[in-house]
C-alpha positions in Angstrom: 46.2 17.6 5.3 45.5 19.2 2.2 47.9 20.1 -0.5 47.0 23.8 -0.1 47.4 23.9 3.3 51.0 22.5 3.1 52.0 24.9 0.7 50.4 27.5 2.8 52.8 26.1 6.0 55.6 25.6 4.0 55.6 29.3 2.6 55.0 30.8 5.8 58.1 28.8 7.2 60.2 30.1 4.7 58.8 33.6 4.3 58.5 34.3 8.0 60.7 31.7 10.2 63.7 31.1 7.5 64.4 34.2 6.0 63.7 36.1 8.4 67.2 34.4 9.6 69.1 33.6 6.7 72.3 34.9 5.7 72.0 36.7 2.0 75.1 37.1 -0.1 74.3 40.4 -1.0 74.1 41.9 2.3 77.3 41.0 3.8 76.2 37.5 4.7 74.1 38.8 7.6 70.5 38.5 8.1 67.7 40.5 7.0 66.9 41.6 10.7 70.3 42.8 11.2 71.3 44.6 8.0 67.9 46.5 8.6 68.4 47.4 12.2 72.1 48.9 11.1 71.0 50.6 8.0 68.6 52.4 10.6 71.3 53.3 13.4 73.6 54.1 10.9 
């Protein structure tokens, strides 16, 4: 494999699969998807 294909894989894990997922700090230590479906009922 390529070294531009693993950093392709490795930025799509992060940016789509571990994020996505991932408690943040500044958000109340909830993730993304969450916070965002709140902010929209709320």
């Amino acid at each position: 494999m390529r070294r531009g294909a693993i950093t392709e894989r490795n930025f799509e894990y992060i940016e789509v699969d571990y994020d996505r997922y991932r408690r943040h700090s500044t958000i109340g230590f909830i993730g993304p998807e969450r916070f965002e479906a709140e902010m929209y009922v709320n």
